[in-house]
N, CA, C and O atoms as a GROMACS GRO file, in nm:
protein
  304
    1UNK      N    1   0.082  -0.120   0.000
    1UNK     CA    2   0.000   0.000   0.000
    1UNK      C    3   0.087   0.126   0.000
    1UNK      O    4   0.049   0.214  -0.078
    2UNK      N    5   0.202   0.154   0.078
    2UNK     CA    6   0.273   0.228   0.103
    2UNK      C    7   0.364   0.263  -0.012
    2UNK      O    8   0.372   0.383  -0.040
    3UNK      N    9   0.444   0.166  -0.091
    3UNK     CA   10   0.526   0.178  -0.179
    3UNK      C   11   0.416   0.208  -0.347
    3UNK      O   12   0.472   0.223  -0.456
    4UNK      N   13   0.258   0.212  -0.333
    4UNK     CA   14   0.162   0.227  -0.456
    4UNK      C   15   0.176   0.417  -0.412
    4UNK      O   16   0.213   0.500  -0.496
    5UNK      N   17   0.158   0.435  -0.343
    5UNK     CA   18   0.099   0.565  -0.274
    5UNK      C   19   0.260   0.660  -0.322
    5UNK      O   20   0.268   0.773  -0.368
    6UNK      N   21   0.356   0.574  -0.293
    6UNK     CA   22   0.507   0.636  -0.272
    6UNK      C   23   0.496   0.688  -0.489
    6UNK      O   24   0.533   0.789  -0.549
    7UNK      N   25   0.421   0.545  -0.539
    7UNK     CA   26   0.505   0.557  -0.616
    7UNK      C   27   0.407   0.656  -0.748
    7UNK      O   28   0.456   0.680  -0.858
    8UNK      N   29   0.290   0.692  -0.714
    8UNK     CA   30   0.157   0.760  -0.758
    8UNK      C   31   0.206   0.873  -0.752
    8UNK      O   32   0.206   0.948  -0.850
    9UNK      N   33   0.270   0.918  -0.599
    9UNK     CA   34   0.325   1.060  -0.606
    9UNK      C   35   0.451   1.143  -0.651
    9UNK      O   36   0.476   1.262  -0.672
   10UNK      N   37   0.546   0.971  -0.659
   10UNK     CA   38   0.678   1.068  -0.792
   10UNK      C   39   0.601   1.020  -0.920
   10UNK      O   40   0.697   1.041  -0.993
   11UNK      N   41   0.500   0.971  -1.010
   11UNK     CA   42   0.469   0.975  -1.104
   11UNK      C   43   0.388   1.122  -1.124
   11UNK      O   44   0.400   1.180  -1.232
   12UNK      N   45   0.309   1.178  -1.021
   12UNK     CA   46   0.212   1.267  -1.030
   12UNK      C   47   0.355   1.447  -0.994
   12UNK      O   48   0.329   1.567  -0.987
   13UNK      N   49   0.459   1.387  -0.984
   13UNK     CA   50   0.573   1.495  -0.947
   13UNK      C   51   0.647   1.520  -1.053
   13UNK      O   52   0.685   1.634  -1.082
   14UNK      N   53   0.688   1.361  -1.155
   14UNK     CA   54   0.727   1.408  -1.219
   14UNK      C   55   0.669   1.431  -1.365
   14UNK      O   56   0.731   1.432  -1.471
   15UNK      N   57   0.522   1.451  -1.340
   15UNK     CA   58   0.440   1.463  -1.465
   15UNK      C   59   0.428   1.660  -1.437
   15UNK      O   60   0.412   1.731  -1.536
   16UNK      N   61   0.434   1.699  -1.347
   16UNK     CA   62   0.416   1.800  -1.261
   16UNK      C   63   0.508   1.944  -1.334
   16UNK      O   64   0.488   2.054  -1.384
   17UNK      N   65   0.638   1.831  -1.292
   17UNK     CA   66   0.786   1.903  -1.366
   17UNK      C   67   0.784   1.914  -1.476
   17UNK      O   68   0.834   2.021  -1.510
   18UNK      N   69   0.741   1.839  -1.578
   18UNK     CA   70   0.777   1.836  -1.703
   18UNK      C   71   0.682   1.964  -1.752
   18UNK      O   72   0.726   2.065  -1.809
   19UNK      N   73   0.566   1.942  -1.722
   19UNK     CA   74   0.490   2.045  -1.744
   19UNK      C   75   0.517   2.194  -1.736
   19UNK      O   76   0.478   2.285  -1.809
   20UNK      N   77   0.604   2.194  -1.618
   20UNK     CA   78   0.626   2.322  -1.573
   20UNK      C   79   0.757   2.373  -1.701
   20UNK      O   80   0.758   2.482  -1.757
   21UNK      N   81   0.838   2.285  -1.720
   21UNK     CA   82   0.930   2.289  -1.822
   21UNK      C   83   0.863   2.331  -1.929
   21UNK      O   84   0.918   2.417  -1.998
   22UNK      N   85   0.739   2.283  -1.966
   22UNK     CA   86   0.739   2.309  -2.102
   22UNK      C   87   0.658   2.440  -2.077
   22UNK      O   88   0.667   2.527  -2.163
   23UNK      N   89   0.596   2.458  -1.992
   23UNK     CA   90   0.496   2.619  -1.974
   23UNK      C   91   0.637   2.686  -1.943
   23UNK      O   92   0.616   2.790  -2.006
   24UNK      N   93   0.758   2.702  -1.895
   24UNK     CA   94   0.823   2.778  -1.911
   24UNK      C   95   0.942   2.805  -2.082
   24UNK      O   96   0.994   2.897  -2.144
   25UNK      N   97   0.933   2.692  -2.087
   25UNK     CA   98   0.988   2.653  -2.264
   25UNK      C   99   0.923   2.784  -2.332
   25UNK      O  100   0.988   2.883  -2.364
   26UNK      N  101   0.778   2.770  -2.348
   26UNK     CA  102   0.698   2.828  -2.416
   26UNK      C  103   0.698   2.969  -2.355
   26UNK      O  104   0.719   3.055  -2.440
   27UNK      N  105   0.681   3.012  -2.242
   27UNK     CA  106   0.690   3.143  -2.212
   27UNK      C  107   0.784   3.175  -2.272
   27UNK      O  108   0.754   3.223  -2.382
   28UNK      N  109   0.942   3.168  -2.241
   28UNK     CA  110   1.039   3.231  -2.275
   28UNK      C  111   1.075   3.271  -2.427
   28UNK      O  112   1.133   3.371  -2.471
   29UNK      N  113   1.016   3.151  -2.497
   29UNK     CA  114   0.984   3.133  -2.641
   29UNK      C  115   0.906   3.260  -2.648
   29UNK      O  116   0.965   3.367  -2.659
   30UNK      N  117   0.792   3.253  -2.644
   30UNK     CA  118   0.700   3.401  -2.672
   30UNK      C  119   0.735   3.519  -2.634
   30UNK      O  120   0.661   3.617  -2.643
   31UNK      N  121   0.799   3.520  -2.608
   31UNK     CA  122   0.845   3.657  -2.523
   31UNK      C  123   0.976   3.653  -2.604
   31UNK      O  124   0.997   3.763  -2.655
   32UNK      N  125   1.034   3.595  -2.622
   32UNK     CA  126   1.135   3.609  -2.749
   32UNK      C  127   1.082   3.626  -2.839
   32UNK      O  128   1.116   3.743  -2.855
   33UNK      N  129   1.000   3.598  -2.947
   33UNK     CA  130   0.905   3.625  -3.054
   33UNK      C  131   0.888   3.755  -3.030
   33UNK      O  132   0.941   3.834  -3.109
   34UNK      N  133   0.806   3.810  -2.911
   34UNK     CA  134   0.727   3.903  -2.936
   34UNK      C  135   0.852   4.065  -2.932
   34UNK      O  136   0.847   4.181  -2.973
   35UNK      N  137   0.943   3.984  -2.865
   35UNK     CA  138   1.102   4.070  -2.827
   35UNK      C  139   1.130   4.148  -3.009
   35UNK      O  140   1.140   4.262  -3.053
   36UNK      N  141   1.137   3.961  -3.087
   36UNK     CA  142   1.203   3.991  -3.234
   36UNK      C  143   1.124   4.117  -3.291
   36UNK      O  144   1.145   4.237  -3.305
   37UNK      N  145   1.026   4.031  -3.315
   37UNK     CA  146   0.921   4.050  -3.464
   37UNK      C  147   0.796   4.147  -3.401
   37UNK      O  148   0.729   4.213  -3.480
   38UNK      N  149   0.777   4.151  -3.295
   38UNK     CA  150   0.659   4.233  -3.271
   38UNK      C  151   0.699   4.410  -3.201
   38UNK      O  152   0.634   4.514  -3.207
   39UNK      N  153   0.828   4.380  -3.141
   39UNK     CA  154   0.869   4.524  -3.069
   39UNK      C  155   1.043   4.529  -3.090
   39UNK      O  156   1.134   4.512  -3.009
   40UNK      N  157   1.042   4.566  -3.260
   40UNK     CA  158   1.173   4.544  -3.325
   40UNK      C  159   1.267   4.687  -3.256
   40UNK      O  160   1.389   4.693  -3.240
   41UNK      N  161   1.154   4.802  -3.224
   41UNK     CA  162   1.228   4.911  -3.173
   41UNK      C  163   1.302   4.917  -3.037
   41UNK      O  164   1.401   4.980  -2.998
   42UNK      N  165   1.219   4.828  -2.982
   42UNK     CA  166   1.209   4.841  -2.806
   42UNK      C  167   1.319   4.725  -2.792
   42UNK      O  168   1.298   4.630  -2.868
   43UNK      N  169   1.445   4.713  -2.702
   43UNK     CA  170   1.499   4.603  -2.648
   43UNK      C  171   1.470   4.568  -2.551
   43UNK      O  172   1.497   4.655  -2.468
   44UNK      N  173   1.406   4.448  -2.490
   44UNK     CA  174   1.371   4.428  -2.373
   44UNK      C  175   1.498   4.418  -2.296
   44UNK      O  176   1.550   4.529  -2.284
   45UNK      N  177   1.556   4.333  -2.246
   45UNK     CA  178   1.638   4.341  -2.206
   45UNK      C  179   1.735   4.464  -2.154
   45UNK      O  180   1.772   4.478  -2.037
   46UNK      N  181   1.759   4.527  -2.235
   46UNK     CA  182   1.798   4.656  -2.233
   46UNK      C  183   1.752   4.764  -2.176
   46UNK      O  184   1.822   4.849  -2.121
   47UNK      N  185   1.613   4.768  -2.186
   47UNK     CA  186   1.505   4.858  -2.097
   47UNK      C  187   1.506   4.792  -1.925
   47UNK      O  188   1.505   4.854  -1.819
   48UNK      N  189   1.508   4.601  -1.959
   48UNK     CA  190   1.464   4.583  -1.798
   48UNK      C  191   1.600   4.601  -1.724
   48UNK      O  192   1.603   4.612  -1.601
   49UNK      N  193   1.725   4.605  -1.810
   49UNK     CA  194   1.865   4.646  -1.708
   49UNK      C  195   1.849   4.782  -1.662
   49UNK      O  196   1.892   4.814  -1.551
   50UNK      N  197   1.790   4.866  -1.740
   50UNK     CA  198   1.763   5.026  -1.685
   50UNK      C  199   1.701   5.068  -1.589
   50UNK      O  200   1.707   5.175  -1.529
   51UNK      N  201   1.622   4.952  -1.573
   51UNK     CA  202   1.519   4.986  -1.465
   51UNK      C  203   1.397   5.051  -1.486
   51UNK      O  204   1.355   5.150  -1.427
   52UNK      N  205   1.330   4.967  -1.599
   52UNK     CA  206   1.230   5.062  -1.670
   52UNK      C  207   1.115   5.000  -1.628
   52UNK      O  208   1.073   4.907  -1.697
   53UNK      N  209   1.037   5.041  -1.498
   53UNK     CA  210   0.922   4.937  -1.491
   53UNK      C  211   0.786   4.927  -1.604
   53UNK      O  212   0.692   4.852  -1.578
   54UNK      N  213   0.787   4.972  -1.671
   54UNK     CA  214   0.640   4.974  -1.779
   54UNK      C  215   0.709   4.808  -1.877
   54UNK      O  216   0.638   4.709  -1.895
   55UNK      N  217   0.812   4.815  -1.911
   55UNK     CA  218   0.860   4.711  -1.982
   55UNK      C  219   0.852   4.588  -1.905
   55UNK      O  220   0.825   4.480  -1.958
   56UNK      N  221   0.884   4.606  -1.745
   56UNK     CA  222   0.890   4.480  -1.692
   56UNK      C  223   0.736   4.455  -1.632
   56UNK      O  224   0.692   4.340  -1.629
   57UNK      N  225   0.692   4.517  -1.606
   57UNK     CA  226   0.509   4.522  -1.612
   57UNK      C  227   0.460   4.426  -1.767
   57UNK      O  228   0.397   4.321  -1.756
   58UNK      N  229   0.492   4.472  -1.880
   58UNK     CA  230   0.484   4.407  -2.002
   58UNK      C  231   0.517   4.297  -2.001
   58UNK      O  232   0.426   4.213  -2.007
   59UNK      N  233   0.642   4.254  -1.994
   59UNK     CA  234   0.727   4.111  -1.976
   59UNK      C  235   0.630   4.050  -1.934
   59UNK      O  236   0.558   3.976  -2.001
   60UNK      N  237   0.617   4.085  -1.785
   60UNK     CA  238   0.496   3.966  -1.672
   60UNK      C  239   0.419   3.961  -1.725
   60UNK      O  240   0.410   3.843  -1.759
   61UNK      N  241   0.316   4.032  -1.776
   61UNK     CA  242   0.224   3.995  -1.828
   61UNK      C  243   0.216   3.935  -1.954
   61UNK      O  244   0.114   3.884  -2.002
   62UNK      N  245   0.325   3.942  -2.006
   62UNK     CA  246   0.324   3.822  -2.091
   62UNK      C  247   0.335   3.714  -2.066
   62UNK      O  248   0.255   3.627  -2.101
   63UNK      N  249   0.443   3.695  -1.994
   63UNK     CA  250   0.487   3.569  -1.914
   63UNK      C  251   0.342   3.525  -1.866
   63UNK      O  252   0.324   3.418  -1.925
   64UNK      N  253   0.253   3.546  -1.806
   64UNK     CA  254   0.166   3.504  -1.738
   64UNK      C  255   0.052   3.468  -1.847
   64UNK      O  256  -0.014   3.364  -1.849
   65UNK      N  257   0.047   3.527  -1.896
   65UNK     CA  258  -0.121   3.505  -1.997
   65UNK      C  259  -0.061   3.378  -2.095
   65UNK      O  260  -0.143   3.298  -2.139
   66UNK      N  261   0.078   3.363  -2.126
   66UNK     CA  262   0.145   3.247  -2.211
   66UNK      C  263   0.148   3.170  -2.070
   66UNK      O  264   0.225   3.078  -2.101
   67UNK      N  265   0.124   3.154  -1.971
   67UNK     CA  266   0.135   3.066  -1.898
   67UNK      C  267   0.018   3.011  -1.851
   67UNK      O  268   0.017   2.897  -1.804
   68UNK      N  269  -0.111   3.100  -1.860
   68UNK     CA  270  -0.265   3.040  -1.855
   68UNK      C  271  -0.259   2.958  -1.942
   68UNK      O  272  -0.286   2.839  -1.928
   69UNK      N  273  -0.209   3.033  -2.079
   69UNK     CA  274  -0.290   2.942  -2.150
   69UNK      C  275  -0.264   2.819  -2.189
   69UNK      O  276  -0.344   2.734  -2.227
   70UNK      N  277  -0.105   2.809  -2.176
   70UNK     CA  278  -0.073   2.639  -2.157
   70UNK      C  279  -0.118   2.605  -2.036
   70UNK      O  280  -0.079   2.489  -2.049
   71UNK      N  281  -0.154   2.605  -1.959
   71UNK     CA  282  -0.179   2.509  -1.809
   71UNK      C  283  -0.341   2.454  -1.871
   71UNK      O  284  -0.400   2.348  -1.853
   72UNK      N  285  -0.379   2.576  -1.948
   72UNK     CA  286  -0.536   2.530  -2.004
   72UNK      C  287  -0.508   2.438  -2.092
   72UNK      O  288  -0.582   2.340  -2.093
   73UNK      N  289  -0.413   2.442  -2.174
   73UNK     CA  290  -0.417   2.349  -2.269
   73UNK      C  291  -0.334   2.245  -2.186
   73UNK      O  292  -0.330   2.147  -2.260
   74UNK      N  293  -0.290   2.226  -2.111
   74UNK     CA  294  -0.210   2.119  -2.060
   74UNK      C  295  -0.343   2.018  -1.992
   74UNK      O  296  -0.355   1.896  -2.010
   75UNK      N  297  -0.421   2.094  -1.921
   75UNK     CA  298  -0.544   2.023  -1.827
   75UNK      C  299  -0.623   1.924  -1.948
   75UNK      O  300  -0.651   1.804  -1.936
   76UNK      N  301  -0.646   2.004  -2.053
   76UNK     CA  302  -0.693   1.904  -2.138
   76UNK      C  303  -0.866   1.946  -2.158
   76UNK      O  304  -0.939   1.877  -2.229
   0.00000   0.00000   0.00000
């Protein structure tokens, strides 16, 4: 009983991780995209070393709405 229970919860841990890998895969991905091809003027990077909070306000919220929406598509 003990070693089913043991072994349910590194299967359900490491189904957990992978996931999280790929919702972060994909964030960082989009946010690179949107870095290239969508805000060719603006460097992110460059703005968030400056200390520019409107850009890093932007970032997160990218980061986050690319991260709903895989967890939605991950649930199924």
């Amino acid at each position: 009983m003990e070693t089913d229970f043991i072994l349910a919860t590194l299967f359900n841990l490491s189904v957990n991780i992978i996931f999280t890998l790929i919702a972060l895969g994909v964030g960082v991905g989009a946010l690179r995209v949107i870095d290239q091809y969508l805000l060719k003027s603006v460097d992110i990077e460059k703005e968030l070393k400056a200390n520019n909070m409107a850009v890093a306000i932007f970032a997160s919220t990218v980061l986050i709405f690319v991260a709903l929406i895989v967890s939605f598509g991950l649930k199924g």
